[in-house]
mmCIF file of the N, C-alpha and C atoms, coordinates in Angstrom:
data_MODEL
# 
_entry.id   MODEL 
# 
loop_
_atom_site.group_PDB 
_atom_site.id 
_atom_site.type_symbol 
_atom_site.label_atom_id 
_atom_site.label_alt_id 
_atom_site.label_comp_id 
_atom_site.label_asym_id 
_atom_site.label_entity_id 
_atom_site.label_seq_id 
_atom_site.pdbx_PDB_ins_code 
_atom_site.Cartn_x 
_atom_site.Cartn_y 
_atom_site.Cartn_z 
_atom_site.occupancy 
_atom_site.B_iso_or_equiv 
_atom_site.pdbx_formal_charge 
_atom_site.auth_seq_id 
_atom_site.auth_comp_id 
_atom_site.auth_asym_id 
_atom_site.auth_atom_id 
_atom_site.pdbx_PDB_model_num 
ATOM 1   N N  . UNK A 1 1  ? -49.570 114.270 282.062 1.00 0.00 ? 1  UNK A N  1 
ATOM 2   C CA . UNK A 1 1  ? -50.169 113.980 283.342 1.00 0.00 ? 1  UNK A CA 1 
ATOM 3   C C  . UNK A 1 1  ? -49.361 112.903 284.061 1.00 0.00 ? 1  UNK A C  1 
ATOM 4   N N  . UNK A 1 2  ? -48.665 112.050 283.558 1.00 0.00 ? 2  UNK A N  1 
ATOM 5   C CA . UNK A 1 2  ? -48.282 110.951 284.029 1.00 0.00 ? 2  UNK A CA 1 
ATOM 6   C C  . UNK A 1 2  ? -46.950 111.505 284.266 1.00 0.00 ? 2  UNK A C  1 
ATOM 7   N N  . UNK A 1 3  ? -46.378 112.130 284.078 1.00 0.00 ? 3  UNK A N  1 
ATOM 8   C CA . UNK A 1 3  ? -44.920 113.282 284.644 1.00 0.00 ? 3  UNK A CA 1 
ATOM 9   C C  . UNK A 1 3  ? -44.968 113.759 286.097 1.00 0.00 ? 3  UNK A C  1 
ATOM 10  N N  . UNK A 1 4  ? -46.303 114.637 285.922 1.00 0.00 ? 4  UNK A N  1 
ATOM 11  C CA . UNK A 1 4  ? -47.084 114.814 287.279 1.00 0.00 ? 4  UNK A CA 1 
ATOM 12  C C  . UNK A 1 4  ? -47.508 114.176 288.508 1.00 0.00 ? 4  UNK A C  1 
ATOM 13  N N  . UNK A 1 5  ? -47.996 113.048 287.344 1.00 0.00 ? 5  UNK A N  1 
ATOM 14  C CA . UNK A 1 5  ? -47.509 112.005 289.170 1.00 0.00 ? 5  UNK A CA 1 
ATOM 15  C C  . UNK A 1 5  ? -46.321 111.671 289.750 1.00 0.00 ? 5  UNK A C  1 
ATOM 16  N N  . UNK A 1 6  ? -45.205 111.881 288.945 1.00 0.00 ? 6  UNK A N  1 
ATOM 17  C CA . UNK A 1 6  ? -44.154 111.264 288.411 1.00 0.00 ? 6  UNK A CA 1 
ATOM 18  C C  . UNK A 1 6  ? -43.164 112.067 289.268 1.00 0.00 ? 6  UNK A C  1 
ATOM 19  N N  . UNK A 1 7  ? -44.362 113.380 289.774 1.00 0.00 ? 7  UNK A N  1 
ATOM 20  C CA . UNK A 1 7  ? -43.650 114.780 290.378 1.00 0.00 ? 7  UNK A CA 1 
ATOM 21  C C  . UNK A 1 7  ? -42.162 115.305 289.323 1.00 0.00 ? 7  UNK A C  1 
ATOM 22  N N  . UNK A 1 8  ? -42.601 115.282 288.226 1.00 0.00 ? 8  UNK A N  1 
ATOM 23  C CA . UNK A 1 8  ? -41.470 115.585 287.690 1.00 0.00 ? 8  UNK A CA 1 
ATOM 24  C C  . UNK A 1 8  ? -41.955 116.974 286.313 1.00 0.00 ? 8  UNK A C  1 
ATOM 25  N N  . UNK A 1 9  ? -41.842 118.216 287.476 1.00 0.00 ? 9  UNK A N  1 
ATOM 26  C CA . UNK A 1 9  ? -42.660 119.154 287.025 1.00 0.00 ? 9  UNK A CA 1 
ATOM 27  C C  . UNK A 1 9  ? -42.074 119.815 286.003 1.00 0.00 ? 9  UNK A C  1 
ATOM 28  N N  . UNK A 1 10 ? -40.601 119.867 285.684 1.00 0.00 ? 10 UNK A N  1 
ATOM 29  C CA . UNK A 1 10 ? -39.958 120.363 284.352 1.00 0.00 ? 10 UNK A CA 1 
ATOM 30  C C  . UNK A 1 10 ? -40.555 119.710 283.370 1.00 0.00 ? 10 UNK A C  1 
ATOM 31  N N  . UNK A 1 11 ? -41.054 118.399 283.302 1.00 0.00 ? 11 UNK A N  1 
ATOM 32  C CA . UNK A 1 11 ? -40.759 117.277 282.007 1.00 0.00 ? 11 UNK A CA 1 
ATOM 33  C C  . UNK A 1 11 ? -42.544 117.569 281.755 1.00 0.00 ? 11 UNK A C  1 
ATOM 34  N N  . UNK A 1 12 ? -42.876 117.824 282.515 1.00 0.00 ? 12 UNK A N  1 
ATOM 35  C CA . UNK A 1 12 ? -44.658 117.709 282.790 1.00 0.00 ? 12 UNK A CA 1 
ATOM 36  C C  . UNK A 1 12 ? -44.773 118.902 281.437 1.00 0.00 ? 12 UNK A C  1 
ATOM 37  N N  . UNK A 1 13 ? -44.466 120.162 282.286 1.00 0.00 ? 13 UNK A N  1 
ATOM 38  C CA . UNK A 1 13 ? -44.524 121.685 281.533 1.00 0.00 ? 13 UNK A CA 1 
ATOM 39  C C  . UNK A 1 13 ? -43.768 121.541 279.967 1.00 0.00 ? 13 UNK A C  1 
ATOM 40  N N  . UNK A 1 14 ? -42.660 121.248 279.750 1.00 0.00 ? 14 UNK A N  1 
ATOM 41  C CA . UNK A 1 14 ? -42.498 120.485 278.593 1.00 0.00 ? 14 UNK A CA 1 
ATOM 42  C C  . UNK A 1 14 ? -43.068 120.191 277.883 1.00 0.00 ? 14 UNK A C  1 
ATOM 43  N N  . UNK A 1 15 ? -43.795 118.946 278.375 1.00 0.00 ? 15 UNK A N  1 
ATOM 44  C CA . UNK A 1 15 ? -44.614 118.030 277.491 1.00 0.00 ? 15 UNK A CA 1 
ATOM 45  C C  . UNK A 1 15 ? -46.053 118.791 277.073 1.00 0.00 ? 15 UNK A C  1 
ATOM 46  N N  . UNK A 1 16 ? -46.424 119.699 277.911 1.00 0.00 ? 16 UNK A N  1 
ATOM 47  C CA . UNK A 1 16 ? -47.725 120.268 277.855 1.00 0.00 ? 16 UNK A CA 1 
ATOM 48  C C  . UNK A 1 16 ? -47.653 121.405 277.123 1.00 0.00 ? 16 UNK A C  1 
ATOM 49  N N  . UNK A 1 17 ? -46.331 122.145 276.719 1.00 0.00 ? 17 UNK A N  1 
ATOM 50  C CA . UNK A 1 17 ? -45.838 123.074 276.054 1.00 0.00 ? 17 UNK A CA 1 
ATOM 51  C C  . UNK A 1 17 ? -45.984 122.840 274.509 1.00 0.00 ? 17 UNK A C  1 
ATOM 52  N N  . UNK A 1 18 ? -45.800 120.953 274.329 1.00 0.00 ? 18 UNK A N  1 
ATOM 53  C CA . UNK A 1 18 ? -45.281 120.605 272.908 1.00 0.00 ? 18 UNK A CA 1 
ATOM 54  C C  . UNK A 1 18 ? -46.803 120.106 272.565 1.00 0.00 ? 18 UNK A C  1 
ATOM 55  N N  . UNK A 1 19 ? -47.650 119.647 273.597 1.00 0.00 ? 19 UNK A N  1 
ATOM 56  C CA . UNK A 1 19 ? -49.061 119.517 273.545 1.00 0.00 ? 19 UNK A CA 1 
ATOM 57  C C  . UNK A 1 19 ? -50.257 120.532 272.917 1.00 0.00 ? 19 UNK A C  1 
ATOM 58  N N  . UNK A 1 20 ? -49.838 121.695 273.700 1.00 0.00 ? 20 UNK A N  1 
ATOM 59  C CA . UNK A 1 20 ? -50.292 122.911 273.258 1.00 0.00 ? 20 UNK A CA 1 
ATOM 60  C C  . UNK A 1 20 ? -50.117 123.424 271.145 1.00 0.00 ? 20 UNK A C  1 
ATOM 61  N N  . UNK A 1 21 ? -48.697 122.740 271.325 1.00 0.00 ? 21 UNK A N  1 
ATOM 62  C CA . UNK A 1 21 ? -48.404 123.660 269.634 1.00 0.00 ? 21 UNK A CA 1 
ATOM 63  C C  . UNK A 1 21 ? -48.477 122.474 268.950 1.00 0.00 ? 21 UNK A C  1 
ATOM 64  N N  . UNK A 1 22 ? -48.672 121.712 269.051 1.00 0.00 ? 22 UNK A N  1 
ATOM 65  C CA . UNK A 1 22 ? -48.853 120.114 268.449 1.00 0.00 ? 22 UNK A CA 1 
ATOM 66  C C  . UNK A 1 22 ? -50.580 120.577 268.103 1.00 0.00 ? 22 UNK A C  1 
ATOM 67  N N  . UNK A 1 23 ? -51.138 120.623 268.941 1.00 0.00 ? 23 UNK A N  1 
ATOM 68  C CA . UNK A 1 23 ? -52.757 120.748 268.724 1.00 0.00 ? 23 UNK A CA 1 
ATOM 69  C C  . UNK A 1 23 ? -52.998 122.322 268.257 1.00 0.00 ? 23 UNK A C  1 
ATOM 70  N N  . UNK A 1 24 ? -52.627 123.142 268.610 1.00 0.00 ? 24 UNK A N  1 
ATOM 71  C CA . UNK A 1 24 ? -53.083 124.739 267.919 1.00 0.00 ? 24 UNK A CA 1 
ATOM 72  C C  . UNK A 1 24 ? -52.581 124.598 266.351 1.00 0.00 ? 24 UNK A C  1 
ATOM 73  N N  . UNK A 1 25 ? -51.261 124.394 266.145 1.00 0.00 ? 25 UNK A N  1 
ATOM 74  C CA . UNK A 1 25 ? -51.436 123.850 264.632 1.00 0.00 ? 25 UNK A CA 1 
ATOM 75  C C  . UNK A 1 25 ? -52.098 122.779 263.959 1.00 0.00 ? 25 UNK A C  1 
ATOM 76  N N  . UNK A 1 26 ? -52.422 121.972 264.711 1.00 0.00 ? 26 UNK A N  1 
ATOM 77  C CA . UNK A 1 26 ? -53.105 120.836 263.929 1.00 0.00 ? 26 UNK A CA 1 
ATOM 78  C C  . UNK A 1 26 ? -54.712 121.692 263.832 1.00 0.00 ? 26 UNK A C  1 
ATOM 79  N N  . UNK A 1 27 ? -55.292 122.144 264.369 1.00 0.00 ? 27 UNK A N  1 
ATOM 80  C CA . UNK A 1 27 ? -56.600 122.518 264.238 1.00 0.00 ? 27 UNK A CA 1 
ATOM 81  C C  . UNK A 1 27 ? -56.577 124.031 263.407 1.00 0.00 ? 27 UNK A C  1 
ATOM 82  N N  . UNK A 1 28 ? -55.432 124.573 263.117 1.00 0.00 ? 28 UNK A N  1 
ATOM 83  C CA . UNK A 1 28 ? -55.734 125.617 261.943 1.00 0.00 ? 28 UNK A CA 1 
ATOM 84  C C  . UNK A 1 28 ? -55.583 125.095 260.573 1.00 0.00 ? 28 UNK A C  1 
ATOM 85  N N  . UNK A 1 29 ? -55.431 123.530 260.093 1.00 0.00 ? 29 UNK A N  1 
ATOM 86  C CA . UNK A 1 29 ? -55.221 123.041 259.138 1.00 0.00 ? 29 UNK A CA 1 
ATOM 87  C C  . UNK A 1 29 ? -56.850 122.294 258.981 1.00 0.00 ? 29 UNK A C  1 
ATOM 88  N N  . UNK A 1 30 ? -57.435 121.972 257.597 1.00 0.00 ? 30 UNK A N  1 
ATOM 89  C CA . UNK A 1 30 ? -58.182 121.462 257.389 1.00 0.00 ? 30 UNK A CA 1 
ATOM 90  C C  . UNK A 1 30 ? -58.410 119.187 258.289 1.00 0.00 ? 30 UNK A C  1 
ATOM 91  N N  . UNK A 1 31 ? -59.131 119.200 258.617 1.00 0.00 ? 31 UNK A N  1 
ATOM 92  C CA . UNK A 1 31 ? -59.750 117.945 259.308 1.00 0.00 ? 31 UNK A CA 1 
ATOM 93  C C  . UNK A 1 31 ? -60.108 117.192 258.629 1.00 0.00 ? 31 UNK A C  1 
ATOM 94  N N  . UNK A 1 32 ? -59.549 115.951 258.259 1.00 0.00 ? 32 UNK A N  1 
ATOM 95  C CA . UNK A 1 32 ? -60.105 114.760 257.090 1.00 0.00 ? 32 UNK A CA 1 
ATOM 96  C C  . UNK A 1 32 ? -60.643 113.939 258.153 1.00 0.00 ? 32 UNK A C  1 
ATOM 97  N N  . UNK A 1 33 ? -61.365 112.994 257.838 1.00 0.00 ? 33 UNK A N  1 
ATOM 98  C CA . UNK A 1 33 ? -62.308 111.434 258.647 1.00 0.00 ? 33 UNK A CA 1 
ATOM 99  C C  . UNK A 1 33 ? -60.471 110.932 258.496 1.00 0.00 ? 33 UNK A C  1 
ATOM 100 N N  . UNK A 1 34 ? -60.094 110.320 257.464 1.00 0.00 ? 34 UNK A N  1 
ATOM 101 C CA . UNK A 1 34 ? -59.091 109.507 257.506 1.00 0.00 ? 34 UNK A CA 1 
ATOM 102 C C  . UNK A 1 34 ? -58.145 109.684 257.254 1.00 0.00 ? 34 UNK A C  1 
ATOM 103 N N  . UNK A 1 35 ? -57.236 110.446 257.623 1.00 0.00 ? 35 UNK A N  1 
ATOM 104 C CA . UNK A 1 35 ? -56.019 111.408 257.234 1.00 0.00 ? 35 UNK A CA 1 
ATOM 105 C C  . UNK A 1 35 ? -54.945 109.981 257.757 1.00 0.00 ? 35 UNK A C  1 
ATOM 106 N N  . UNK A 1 36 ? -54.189 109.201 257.526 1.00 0.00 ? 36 UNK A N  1 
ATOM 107 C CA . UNK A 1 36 ? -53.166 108.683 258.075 1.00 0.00 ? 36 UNK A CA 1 
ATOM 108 C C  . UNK A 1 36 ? -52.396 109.005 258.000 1.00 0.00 ? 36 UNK A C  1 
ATOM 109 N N  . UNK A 1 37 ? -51.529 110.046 257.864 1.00 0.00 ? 37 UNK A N  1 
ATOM 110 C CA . UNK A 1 37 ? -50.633 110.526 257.924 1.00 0.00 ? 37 UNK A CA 1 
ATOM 111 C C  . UNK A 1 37 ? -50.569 111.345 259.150 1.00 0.00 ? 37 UNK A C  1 
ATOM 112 N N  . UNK A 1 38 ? -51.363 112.306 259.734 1.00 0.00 ? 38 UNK A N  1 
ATOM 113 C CA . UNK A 1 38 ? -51.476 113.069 260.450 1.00 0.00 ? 38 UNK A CA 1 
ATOM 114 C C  . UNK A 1 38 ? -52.520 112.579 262.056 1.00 0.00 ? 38 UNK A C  1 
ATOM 115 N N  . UNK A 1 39 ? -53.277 111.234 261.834 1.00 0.00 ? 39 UNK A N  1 
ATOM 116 C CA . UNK A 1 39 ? -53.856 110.428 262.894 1.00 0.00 ? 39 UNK A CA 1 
ATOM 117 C C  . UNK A 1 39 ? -55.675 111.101 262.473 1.00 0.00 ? 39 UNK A C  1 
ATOM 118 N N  . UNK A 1 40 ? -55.963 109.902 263.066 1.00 0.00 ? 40 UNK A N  1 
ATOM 119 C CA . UNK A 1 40 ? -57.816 110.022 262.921 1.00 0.00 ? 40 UNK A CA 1 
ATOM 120 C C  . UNK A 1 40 ? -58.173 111.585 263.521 1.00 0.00 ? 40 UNK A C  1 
ATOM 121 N N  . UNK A 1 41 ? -59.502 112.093 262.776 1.00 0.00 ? 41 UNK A N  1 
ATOM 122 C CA . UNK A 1 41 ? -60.225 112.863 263.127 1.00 0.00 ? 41 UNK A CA 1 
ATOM 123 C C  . UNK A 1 41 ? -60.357 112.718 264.541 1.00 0.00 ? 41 UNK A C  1 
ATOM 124 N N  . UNK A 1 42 ? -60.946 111.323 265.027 1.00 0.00 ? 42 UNK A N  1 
ATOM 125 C CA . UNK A 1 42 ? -61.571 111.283 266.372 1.00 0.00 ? 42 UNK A CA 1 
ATOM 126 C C  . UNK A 1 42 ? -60.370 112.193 267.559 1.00 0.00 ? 42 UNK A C  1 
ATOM 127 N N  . UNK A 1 43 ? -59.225 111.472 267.262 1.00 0.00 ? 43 UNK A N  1 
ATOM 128 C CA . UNK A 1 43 ? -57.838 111.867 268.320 1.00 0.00 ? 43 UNK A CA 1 
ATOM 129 C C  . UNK A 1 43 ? -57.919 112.951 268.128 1.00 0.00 ? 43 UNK A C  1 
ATOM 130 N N  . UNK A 1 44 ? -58.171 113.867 267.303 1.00 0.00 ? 44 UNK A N  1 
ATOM 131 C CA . UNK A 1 44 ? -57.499 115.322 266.901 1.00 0.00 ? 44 UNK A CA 1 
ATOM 132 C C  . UNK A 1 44 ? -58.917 116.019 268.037 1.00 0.00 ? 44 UNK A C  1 
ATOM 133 N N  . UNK A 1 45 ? -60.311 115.649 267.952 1.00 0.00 ? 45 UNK A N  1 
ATOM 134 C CA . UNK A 1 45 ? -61.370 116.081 268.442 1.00 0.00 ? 45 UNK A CA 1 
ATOM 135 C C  . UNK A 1 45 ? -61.405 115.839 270.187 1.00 0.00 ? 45 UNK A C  1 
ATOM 136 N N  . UNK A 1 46 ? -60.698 114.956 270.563 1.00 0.00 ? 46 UNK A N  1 
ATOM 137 C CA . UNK A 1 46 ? -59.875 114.375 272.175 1.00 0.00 ? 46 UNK A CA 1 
ATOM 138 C C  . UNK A 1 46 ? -58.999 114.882 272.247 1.00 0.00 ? 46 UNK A C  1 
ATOM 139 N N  . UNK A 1 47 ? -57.965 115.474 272.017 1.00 0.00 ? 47 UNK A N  1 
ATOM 140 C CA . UNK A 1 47 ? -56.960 116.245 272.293 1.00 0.00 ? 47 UNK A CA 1 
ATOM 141 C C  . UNK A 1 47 ? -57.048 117.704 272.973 1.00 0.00 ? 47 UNK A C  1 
ATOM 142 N N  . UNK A 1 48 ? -57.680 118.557 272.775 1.00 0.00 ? 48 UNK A N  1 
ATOM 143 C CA . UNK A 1 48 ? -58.299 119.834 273.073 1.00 0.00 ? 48 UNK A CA 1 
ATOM 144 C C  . UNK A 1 48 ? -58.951 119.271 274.770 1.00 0.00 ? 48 UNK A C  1 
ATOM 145 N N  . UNK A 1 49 ? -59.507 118.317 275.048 1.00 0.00 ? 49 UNK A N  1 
ATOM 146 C CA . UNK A 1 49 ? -60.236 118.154 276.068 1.00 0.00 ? 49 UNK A CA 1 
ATOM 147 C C  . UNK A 1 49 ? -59.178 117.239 276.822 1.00 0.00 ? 49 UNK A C  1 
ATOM 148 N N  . UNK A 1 50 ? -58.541 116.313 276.420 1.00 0.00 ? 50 UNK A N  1 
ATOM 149 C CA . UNK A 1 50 ? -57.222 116.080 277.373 1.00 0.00 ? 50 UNK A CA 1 
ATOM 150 C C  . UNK A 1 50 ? -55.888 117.327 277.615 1.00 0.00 ? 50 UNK A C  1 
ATOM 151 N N  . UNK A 1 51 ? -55.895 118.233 276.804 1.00 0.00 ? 51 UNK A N  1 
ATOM 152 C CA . UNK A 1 51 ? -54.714 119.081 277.110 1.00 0.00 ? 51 UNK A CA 1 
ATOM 153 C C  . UNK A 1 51 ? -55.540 120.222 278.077 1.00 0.00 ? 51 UNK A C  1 
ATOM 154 N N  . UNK A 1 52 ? -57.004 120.612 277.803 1.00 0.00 ? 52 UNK A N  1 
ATOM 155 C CA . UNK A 1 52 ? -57.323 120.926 279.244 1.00 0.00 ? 52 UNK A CA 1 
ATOM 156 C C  . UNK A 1 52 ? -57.451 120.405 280.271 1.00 0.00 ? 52 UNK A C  1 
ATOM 157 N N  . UNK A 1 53 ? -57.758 119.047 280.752 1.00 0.00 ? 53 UNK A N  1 
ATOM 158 C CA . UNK A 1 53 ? -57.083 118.520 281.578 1.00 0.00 ? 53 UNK A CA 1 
ATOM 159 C C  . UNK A 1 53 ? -56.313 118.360 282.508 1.00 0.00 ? 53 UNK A C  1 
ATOM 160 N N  . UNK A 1 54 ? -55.140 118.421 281.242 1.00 0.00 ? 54 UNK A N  1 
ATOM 161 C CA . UNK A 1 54 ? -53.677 118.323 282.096 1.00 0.00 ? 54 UNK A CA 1 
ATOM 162 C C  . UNK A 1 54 ? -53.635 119.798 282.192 1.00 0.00 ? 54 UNK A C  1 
ATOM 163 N N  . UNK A 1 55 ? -53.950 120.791 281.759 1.00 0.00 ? 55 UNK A N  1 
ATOM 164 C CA . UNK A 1 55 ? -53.564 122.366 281.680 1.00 0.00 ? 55 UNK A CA 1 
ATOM 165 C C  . UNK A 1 55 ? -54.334 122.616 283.310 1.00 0.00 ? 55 UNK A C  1 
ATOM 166 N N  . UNK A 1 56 ? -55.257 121.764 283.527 1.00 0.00 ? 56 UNK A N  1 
ATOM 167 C CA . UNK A 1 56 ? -56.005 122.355 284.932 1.00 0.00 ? 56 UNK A CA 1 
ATOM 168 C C  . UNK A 1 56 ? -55.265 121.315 286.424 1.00 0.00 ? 56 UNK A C  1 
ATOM 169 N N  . UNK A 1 57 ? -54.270 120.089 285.740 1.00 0.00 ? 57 UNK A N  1 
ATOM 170 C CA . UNK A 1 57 ? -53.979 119.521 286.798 1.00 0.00 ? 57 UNK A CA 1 
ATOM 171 C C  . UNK A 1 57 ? -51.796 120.092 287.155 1.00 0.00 ? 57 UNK A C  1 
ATOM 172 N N  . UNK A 1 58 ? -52.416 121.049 285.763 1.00 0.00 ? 58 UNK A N  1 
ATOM 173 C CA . UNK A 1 58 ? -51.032 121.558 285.932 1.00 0.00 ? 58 UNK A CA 1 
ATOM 174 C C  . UNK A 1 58 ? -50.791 122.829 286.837 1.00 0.00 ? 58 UNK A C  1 
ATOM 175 N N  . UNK A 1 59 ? -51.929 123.298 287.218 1.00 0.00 ? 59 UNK A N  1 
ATOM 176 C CA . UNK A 1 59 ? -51.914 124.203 287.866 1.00 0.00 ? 59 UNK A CA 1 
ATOM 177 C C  . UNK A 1 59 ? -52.085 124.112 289.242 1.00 0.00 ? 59 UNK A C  1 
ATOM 178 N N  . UNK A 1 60 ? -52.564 122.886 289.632 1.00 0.00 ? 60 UNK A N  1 
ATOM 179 C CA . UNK A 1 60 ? -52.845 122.354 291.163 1.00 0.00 ? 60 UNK A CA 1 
ATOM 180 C C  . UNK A 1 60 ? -52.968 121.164 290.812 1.00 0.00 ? 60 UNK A C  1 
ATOM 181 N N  . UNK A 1 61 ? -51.709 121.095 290.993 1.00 0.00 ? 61 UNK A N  1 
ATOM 182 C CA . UNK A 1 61 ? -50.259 119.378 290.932 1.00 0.00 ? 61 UNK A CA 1 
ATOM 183 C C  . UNK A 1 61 ? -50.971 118.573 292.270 1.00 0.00 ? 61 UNK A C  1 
ATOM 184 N N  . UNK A 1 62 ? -51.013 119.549 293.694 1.00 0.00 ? 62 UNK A N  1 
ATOM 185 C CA . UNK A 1 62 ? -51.941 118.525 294.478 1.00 0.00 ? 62 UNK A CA 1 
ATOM 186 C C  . UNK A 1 62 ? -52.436 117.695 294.305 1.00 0.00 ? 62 UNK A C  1 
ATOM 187 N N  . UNK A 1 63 ? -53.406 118.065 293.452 1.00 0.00 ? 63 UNK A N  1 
ATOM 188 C CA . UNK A 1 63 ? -54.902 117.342 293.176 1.00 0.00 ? 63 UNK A CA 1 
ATOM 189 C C  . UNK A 1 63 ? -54.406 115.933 292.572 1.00 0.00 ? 63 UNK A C  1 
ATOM 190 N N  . UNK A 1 64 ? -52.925 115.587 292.020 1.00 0.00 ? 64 UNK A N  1 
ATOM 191 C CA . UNK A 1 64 ? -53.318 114.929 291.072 1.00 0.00 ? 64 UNK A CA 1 
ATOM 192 C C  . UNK A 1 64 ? -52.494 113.565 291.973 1.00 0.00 ? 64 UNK A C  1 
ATOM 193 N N  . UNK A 1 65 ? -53.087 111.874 291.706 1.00 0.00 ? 65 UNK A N  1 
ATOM 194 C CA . UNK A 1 65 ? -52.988 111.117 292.511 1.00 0.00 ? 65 UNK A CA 1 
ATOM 195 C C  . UNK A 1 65 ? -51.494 110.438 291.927 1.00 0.00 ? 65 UNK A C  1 
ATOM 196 N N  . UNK A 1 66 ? -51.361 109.583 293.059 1.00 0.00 ? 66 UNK A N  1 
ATOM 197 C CA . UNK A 1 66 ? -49.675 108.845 292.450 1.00 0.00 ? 66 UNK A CA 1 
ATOM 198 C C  . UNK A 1 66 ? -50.121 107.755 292.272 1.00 0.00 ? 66 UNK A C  1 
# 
């Protein structure tokens, strides 16, 4: 999102590309409370709802403020 303001729409799509397969594999693997290796439960359960987000401000860049 911060690319996007950044108007820097290659690096945006990129980042939201590596967002996407970063989180679809992390959620076909089993979910620990305290995994440190792989980051808290909580982040993994926020991720899905920030990459829609950016997936809806990626589509109407307008909307999104500088």
């Amino acid at each position: 999102m911060a690319f996007l303001q950044l108007r820097e729409t290659e690096q945006a799509d990129s980042e939201l590309k590596q967002g996407r397969v970063m989180g679809e594999g992390r959620f076909h693997q089993k979910l620990e409370l305290c995994d440190n290796k792989t980051g808290k439960i909580q982040g993994w359960i926020m991720a899905p709802i920030f990459l829609r987000e950016a997936e809806k401000l990626a589509k109407n860049p307008s909307q999104v403020s500088r």
